[in-house]
Structures are given as structure tokens and as C-alpha cells.
C-alpha positions in Angstrom: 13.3 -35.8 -2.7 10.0 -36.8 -3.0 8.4 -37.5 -6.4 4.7 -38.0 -6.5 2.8 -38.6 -10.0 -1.2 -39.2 -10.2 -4.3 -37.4 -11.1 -5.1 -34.1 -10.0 -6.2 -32.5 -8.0 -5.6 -35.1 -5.1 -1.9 -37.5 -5.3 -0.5 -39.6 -2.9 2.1 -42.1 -2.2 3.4 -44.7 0.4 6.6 -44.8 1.1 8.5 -47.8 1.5 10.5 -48.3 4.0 8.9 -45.1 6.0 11.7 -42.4 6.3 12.6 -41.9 10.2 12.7 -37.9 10.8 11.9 -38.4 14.7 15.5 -36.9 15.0 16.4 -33.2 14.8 14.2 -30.9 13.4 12.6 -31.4 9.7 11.0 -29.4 7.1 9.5 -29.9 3.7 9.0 -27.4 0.8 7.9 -27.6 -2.8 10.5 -28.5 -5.4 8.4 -28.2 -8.6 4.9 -28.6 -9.9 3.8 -29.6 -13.5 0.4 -30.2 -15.1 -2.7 -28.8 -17.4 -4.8 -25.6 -17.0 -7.6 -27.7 -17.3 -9.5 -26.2 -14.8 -13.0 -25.0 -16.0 -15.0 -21.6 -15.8 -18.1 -23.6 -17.0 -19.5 -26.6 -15.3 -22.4 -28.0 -14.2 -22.9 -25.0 -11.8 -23.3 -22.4 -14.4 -23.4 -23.9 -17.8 -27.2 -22.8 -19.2 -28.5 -20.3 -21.2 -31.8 -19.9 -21.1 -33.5 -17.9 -24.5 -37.2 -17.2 -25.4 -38.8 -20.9 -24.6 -35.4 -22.8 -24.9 -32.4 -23.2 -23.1 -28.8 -24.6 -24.5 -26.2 -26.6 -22.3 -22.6 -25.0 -23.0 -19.9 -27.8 -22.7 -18.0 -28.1 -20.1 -14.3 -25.9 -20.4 -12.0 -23.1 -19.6 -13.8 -20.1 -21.5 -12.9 -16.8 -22.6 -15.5 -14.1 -23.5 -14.4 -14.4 -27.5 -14.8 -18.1 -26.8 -18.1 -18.0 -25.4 -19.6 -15.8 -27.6 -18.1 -18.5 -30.5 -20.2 -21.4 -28.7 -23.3 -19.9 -27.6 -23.5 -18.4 -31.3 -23.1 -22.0 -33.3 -25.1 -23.4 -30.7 -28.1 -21.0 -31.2 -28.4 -21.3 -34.6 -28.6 -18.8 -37.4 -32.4 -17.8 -36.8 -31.2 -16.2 -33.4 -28.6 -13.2 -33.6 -26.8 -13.1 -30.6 -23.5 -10.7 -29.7 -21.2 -11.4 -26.9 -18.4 -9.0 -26.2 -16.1 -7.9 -23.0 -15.5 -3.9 -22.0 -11.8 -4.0 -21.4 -11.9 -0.5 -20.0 -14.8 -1.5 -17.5 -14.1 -5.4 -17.2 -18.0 -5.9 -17.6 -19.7 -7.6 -20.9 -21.9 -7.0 -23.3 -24.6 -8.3 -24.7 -27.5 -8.3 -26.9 -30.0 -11.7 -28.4 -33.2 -11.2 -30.5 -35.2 -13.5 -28.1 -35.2 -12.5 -24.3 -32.6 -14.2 -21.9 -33.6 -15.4 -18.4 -30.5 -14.8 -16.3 -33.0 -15.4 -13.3 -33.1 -19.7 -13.8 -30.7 -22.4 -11.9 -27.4 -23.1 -13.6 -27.5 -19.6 -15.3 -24.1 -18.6 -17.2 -25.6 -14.8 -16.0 -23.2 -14.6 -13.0 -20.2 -15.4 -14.6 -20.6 -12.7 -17.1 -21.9 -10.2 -14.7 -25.5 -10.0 -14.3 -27.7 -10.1 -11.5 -30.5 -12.5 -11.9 -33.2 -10.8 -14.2 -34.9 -11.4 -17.4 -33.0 -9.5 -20.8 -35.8 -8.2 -23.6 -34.8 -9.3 -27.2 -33.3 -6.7 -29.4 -31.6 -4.5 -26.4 -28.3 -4.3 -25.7 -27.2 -4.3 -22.2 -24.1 -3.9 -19.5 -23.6 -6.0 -17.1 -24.4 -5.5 -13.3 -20.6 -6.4 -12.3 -17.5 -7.0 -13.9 -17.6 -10.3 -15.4 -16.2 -13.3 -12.8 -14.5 -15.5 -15.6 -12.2 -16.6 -13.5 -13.7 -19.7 -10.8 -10.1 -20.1 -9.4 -7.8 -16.9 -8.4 -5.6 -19.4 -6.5 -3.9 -22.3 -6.6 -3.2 -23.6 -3.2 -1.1 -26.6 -2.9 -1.3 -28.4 0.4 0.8 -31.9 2.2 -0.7 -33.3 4.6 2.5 -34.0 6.7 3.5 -29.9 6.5 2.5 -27.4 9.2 2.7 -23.6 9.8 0.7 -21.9 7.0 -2.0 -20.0 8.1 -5.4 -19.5 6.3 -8.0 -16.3 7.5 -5.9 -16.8 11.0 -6.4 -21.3 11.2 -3.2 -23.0 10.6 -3.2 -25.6 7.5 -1.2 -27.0 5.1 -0.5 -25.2 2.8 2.9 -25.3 1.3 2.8 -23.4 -1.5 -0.1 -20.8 -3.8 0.1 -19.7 -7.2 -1.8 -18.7 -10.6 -0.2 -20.2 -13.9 1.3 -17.6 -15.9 0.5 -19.4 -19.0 -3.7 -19.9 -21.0 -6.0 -22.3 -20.5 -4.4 -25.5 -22.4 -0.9 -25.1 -21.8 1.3 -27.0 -19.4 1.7 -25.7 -15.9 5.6 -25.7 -15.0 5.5 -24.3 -11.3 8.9 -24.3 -9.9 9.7 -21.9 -7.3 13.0 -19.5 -7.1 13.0 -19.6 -3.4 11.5 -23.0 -1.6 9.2 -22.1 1.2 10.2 -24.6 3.9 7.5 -25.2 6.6 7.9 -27.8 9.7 7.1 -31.9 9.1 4.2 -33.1 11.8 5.7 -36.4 11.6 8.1 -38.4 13.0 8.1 -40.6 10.2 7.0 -40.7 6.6 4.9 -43.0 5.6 1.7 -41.8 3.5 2.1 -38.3 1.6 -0.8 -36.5 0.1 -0.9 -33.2 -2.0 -4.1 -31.7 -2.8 -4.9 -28.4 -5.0 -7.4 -26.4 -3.6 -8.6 -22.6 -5.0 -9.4 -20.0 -2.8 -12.4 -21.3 -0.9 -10.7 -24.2 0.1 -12.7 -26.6 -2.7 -10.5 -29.1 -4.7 -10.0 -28.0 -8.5 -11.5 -29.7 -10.7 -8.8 -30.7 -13.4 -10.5 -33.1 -15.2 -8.2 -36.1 -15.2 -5.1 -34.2 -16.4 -1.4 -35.9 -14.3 -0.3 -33.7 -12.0 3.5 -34.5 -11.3 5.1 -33.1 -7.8 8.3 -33.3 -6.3 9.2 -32.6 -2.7 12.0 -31.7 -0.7 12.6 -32.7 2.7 15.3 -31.8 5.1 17.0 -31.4 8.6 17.4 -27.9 9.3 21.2 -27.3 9.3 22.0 -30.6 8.3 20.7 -34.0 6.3 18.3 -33.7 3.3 16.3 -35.5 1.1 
């Protein structure tokens, strides 16, 4: 096995003496994963909120609609009344301010919660366009560099293992799966290993410094492993 410790969402190791796997045929798989769901819904890309003449920068962080609605509220003040809410029936938010929102500026929170870029009079309560997008990730896709045979929109890659955490934004990821998906080595030895989480559009995730801790196992089909 493999152990590999370091900050996500890119880790990699030497290894020391390089393991020979020129003989026979090898394979590697995914043993078990472990680290934070850090990953954030609000960032740089979408993290204004633009109100009558003013606009507020929401921190940085892994958001629910509640929890939004929390920050944009103390944030605001108490001279502005602002409401928040998510349609669990529809999936699409709600929302109502006494000064008008401009959903139609760069960095605009309006696409995460569902609206098309427009301006929002004060007093009205409106839907949005869309369910709300509050999550940036829908997979977790964890690739080796030294793995072959997964295949992405029909291009082969890397990939040797995708998932979504079961568990809330804060809590430890433990990843470890029942069945290990081996896939072919396209080595003859190993000498550098690299794992790298990516989300669906094939962008590194953004985990904020949290460890990410992965172990690997390699072995000869039908025979030696490691």
C-alpha cells in the first residue's frame, strides 16, 4: 500500500527506492480517502450582493440557504429588512429586500440562488428563475497519475475513483470503498505518485488548506500485491 498525506486538493509522493512493476501485469485502486468538506459554494466568483447604492462581500464558505440568509441579514444591517428562504417543493428561493437588488453586476450571488441577471424592486417578493445551484461540486473525482482506463465524455483519464460525501459541510470526509475499482498502472516503475480531486468540470476543488490523507493499493493481477 501506498499512503499519501498533504494538502488538498493536489498530493504527491516520491517513492524511494522506485517499486519495479515492469513484470506481469499491475493495477492500482483506491483503498480509502479522508479529509474536510471544506469546499465552498461562495468564493470570489459569486460572493456580492449588490443593494440600492451598496454592495456587501459575503465571506468565503460552504453555505446553505438558512445560512445565507443568517449572513446577508447581520451584514445588511437592521435599517434594511431582507428575507431569504428555499421552496423545498420547487427547489427555487425566495426572496424579498426593501432596497432593490442588482442580480445583473459581476460576482453576483444571483446565479447561485436562481436568478437570471436582472434588477429586483424593493418591497416585492420574488421566485427565482431556476432552482437554486447551491451546490458548485456534484462530484468528487479522484485521479493518479500512474492509473489508466477510466473514461470521461468518451477521453480516457485518470480517474480512479468519484464520489459525493454523505456527511455536511464541516464534517470529516471518510471515503472508503466496499468494492476497490482496480484500473491498469502506465508504469513500469513507481517513482512519483500524484492524486488530485477534481469536480465535475474537471477544475481542482478548492479545499482550502484542509489534509487530505490517501491510501493506495497496488497489485499484480493474480498474484503479488502491495
Amino acid at each position: 500500500m501506498f499512503c499519501i498525506d498533504g494538502k488538498a486538493p493536489v498530493i504527491s509522493c516520491d517513492v524511494l527506492p522506485a517499486f519495479d512493476v515492469s513484470k506481469g501485469e499491475w493495477e492500482i485502486g483506491l483503498k480509502d480517502l479522508s479529509t474536510y468538506y471544506s469546499f465552498p459554494n461562495i468564493d470570489s466568483s459569486n460572493n456580492k450582493f449588490y443593494y440600492g447604492d451598496k454592495v456587501i462581500t459575503i465571506p468565503e464558505g460552504a453555505y446553505e440557504i438558512e445560512n445565507l440568509e443568517d449572513t446577508i441579514k447581520s451584514m445588511l444591517g437592521k435599517d434594511v429588512e431582507f428575507s431569504l428562504k428555499p421552496n423545498n417543493n420547487t427547489l427555487k428561493s425566495e426572496i424579498f429586500c426593501s432596497k432593490k437588488i442588482d442580480f445583473t453586476k459581476d460576482q453576483t450571488i444571483g446565479p447561485l440562488l436562481g436568478f437570471e441577471p436582472k434588477v429586483l424592486d424593493e418591497n416585492v417578493k420574488y421566485v427565482s428563475d431556476t432552482p437554486v445551484n447551491i451546490l458548485k461540486v456534484n462530484v468528487i473525482r479522484v485521479e493518479c497519475n500512474i492509473a489508466r482506463g477510466s473514461y470521461r465524455n468518451g477521453e480516457e483519464g485518470h480517474v480512479i475513483y468519484d464520489f459525493f460525501p454523505d456527511v455536511g459541510p464541516g464534517y470529516k470526509i471518510i471515503e472508503r470503498p466496499r468494492n476497490i475499482v482496480y484500473l491498469p498502472l502506465t508504469v513500469n516503475s513507481i517513482s512519483h505518485i500524484v492524486i488530485s480531486l477534481r469536480d465535475q468540470d474537471d477544475q481542482l476543488i478548492n479545499f482550502r488548506g484542509e489534509t487530505l490523507s490517501v491510501t493506495l493499493h497496488v497489485r499484480q493481477r493474480h498474484g503479488y500485491s502491495i
